[in-house]
C-alpha positions as CSV (number, residue, x, y, z in Angstrom):
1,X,73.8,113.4,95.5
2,X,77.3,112.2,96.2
3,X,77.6,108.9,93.4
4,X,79.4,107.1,96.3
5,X,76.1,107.1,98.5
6,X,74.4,104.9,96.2
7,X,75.9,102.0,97.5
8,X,75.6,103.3,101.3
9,X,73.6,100.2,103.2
10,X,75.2,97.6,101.4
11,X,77.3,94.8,103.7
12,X,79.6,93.0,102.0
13,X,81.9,90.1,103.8
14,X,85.5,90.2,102.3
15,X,87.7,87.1,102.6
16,X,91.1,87.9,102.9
17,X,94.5,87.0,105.0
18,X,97.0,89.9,104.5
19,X,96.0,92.8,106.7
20,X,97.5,95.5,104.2
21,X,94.9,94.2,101.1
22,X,92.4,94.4,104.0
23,X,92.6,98.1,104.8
24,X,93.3,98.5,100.7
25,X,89.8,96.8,99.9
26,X,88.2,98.2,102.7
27,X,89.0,101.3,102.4
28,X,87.8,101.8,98.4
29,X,84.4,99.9,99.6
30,X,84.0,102.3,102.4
31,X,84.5,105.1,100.5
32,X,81.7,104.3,98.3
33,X,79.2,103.9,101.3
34,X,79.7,99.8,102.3
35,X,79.8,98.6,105.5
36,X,82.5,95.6,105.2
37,X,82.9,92.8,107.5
38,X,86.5,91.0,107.3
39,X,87.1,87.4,107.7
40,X,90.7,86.1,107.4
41,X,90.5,82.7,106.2
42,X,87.4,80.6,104.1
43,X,86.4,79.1,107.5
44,X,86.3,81.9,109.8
45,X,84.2,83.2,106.7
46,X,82.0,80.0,107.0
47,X,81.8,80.8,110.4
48,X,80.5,84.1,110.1
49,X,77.8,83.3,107.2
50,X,76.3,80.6,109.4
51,X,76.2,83.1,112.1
52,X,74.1,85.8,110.0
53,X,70.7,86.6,108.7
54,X,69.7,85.4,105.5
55,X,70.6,88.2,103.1
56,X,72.5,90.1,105.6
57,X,75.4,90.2,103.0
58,X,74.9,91.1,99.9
59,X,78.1,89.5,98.6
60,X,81.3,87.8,99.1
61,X,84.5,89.2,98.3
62,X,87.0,85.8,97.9
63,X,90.8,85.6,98.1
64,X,91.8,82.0,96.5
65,X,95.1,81.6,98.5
66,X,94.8,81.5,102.4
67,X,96.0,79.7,105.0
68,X,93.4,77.2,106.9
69,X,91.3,77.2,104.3
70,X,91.6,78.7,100.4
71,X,89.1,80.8,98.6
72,X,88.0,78.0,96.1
73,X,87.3,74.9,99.1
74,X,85.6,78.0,101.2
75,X,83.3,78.4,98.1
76,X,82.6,74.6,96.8
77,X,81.6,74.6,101.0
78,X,79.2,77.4,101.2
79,X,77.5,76.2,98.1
80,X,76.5,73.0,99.1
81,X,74.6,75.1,101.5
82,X,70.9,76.0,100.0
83,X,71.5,79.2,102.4
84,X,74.1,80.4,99.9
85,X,73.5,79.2,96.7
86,X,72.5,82.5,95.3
87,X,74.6,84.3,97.4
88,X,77.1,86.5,95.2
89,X,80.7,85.2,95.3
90,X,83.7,87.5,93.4
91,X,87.1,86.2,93.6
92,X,89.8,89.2,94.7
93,X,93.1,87.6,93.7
94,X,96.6,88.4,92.1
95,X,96.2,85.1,89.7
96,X,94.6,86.8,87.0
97,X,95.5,83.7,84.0
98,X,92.2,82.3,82.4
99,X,92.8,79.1,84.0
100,X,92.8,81.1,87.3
101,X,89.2,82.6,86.1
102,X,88.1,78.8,85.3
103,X,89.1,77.3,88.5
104,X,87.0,80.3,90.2
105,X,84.0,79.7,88.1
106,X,84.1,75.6,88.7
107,X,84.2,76.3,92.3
108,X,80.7,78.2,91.8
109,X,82.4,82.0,92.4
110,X,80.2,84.3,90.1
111,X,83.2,86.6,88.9
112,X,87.2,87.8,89.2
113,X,88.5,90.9,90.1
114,X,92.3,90.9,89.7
115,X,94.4,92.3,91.9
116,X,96.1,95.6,92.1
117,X,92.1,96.4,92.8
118,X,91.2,99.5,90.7
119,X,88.2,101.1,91.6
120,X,86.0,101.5,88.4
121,X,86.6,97.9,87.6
122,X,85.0,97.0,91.4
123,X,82.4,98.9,91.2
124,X,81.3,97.6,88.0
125,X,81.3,94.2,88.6
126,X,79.7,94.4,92.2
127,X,76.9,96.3,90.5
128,X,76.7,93.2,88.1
129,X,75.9,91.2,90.7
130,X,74.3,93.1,93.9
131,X,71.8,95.1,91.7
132,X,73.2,98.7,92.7
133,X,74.4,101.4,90.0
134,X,77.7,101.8,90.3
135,X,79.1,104.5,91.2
136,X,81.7,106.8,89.2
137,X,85.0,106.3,90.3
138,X,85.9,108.9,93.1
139,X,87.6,112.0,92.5
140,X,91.4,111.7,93.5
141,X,91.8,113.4,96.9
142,X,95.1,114.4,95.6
143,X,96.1,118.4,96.0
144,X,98.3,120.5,93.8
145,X,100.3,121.9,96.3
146,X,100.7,119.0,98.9
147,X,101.5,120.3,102.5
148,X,104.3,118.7,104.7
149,X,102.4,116.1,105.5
150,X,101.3,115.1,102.5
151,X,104.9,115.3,100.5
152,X,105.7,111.7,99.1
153,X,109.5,110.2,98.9
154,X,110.6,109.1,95.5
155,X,111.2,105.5,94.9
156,X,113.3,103.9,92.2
157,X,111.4,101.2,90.6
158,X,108.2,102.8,91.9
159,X,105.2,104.0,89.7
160,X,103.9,106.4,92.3
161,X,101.1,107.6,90.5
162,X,99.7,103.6,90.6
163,X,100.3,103.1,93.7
164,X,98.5,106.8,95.0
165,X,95.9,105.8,92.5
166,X,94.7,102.7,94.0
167,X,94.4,104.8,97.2
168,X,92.5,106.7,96.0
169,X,94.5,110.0,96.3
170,X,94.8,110.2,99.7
171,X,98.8,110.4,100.0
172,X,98.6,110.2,103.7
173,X,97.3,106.7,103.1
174,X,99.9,106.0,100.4
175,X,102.5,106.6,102.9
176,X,101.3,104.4,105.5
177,X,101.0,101.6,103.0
178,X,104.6,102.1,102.0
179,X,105.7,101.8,105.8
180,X,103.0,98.4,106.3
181,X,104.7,97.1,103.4
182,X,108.2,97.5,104.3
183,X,107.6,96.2,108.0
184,X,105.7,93.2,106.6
185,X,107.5,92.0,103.7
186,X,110.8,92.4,104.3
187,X,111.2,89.4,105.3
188,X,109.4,87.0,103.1
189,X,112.6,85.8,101.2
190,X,113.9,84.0,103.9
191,X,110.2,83.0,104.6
192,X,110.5,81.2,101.4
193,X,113.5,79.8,102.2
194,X,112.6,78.7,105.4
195,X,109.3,77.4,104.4
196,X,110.8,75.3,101.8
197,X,113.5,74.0,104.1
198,X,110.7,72.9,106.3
199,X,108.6,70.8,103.3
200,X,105.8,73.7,103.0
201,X,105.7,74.5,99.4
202,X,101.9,75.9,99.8
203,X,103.0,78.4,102.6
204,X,106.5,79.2,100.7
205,X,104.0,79.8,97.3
206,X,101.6,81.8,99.4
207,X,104.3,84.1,100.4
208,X,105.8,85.0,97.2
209,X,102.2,85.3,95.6
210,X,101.3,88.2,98.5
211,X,104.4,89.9,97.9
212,X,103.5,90.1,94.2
213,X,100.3,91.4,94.7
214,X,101.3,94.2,97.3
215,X,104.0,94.6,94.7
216,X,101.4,95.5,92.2
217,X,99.3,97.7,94.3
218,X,102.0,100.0,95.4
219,X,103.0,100.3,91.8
220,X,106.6,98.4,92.1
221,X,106.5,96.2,88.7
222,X,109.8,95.4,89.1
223,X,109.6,93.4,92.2
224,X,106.5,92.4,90.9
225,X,107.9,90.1,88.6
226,X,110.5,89.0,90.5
227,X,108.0,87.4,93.2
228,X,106.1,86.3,90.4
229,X,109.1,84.2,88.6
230,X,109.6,82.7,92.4
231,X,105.9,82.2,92.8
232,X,105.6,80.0,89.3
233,X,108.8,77.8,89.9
234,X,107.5,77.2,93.7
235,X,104.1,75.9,92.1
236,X,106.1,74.1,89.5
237,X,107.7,72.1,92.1
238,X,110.9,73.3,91.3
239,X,114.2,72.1,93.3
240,X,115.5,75.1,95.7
241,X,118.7,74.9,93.5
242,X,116.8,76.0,90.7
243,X,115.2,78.8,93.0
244,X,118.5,80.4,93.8
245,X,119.1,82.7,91.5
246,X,115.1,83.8,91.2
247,X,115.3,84.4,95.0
248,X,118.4,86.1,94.7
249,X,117.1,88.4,92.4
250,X,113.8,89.4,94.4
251,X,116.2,89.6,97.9
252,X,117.9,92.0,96.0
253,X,115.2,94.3,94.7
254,X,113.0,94.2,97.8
255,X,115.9,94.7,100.2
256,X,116.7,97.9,97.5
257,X,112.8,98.8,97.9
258,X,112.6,98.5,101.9
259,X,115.9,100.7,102.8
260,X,114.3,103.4,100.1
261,X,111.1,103.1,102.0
262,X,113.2,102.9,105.5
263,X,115.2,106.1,104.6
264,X,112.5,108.5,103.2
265,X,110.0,107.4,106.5
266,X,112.8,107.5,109.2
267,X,110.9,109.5,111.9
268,X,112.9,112.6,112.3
269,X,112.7,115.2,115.4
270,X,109.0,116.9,115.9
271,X,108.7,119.7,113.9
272,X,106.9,122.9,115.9
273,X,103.1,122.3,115.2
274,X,101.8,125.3,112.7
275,X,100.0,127.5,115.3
276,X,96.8,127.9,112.2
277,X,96.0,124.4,112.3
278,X,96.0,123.7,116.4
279,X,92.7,123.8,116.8
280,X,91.4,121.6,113.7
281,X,93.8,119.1,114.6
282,X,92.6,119.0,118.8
283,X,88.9,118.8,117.7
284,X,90.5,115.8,114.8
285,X,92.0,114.1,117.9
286,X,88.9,114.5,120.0
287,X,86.9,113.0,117.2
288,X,89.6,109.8,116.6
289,X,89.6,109.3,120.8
290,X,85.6,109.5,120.9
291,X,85.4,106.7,117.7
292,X,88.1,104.6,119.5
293,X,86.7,104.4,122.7
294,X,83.2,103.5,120.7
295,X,84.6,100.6,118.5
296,X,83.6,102.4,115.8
297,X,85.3,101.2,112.4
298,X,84.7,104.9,111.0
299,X,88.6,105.2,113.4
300,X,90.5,104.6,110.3
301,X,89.3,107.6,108.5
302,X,89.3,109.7,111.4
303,X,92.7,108.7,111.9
304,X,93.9,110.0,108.1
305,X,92.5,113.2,108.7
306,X,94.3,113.6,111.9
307,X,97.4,112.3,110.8
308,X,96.8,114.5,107.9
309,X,96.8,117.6,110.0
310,X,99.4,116.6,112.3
311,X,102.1,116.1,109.5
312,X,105.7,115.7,110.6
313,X,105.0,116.9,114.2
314,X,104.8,113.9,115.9
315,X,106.4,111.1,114.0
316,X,107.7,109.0,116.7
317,X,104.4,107.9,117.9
318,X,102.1,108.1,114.6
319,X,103.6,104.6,112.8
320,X,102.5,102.7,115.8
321,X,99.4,104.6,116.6
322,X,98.3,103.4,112.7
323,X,99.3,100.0,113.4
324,X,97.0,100.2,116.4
325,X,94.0,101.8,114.5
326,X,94.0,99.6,111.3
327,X,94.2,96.0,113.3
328,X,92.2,97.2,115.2
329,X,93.3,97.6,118.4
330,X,91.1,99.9,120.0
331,X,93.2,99.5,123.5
332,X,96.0,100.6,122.3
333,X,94.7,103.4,119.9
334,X,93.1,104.3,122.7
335,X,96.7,104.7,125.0
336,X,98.7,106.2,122.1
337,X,96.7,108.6,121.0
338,X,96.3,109.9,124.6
339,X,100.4,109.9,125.0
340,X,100.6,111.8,121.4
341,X,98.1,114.8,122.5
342,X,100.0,115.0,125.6
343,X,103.2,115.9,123.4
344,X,101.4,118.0,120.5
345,X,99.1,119.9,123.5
346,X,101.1,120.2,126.6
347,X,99.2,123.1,128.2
């Protein structure tokens, strides 16, 4: 029997803002047979447990920093319900220090799992506290000989073999988290900045703590501690003249990350589809098209195996036909997918 379906029926809720550690988590808990329901704040995630069933989820997977309201409030709030009290709570967060593991614990969470998520370590503790085996970590989906669409850029400053790790081989999904990554944190130095400017040191500390952890998880330690030194002196309450340099330093290594990233992902003219593979990609795309129309979250798999098979030769479209599929936007899956099999099957 495959190890991963021996969590298969489980529902877990995770709590979590940034849509790239969404698709991250999701993703490794999917692939070991979890359904997962996604809440982006503690109160939408109040929300939702109110809404279901008692033991509907077996768990709750808790970020600590969010906007609205933060993983450690969400939790003191949903155990002063008599719904909840037993109700499994694991913190998922970059702050990994002992005082972090306190403040989780005094707020009545049952464990910690750091962030860059590896996948033995999840498992294990999730089986601590849902009663399931756990399973043994996946088999890397990684190939010997990679195809085109499966060839991965080199990165200064990037451990690559972390960052494909954490997804768990699949180098088609490596990729697209390299492009999320550039499009969505690019900017966050002058989000500091401007946050700061504007008298929000949580939002300015919550910025530079979710670069750090994507950081981590795509295996760029460098940059890592850079967000990190900015993150500390934010919580510190340090003057922005004492931030200048720090900030300087992480403008520089992330700006040096993103045009890497930019460069080796710059859609280039469609290659000629590879005539052996036309008809496992149409019936991939019929597949992705029925799920999407459906609402069916199994899309985002569906979507790596036909990205998978279509490799370089329709670039243009692909980035925001991911985008589309991962927020989800069925809608427009739905409409870009259609305009993409129009270019790769014209007759």
């Amino acid at each position: 029997m495959d190890e991963s379906a021996r969590f298969a029926g489980l529902r877990l809720l995770l709590v979590e803002d940034n849509e790239l550690n969404q698709t991250i988590a999701s993703g490794l808990l999917e692939a070991g047979g979890v359904a997962v329901d996604v809440a982006p704040d503690g109160a939408v995630a109040l929300d939702m447990l109110d809404a279901s069933a008692n033991g509907f989820y077996a768990a709750v997977l808790m970020d600590m920093q969010m906007p609205v309201m933060d993983g450690l409030a969400a939790t003191r709030a949903l155990r002063r319900n008599p719904r909840f009290a037993k109700l499994p709570v694991i913190a998922m967060t970059a702050n990994a220090m002992q005082h972090d593991r306190d403040a989780c614990l005094a707020a009545g969470m049952n464990d910690h799992v750091a962030k860059p998520i590896e996948e033995a370590v999840l498992w294990a503790t999730l089986g601590r506290h849902v009663g399931a085996p756990a399973p043994r970590p996946s088999p890397l989906a990684d190939k010997g000989a990679a195809d085109d669409a499966d060839v991965l850029p080199e990165l200064g400053g990037v451990d690559m073999a972390a960052g494909l790790r954490r997804c768990l081989g699949n180098r088609q999904r490596y990729r697209l988290l390299l492009q999320q990554f550039a499009q969505t944190q690019r900017g966050v130095p002058d989000a500091v900045v401007a946050a700061l400017g504007q008298g929000d040191a949580a939002g300015a500390e919550r910025a530079a703590h979710t670069l750090r952890g994507l950081a981590a998880t795509i295996g760029a330690p460098q940059l890592e501690q850079h967000a990190q030194a900015v993150e500390t002196l934010i919580r510190q309450g340090q003057s922005q003249a004492v931030l200048q340099l720090p900030l300087a330093a992480l403008r520089v290594t992330l700006g040096e990350l993103v045009a890497q990233i930019d460069a080796a992902m710059a859609p280039s003219a469609a290659a000629p589809l590879d005539p052996s593979r036309v008809a496992s990609l149409q019936a991939a795309c019929r597949r992705l098209m029925a799920l999407l129309r459906a609402g069916d979250t199994d899309a985002v798999l569906a979507f790596e195996r036909f990205a998978a098979l279509a490799g370089p030769a329709a670039p243009r479209r692909m980035q925001a036909l991911a985008a589309a599929v991962q927020a989800p936007d069925h809608a427009t899956a739905v409409r870009l997918l259609g305009e993409l099999a129009g270019e790769l099957f014209p007759d």
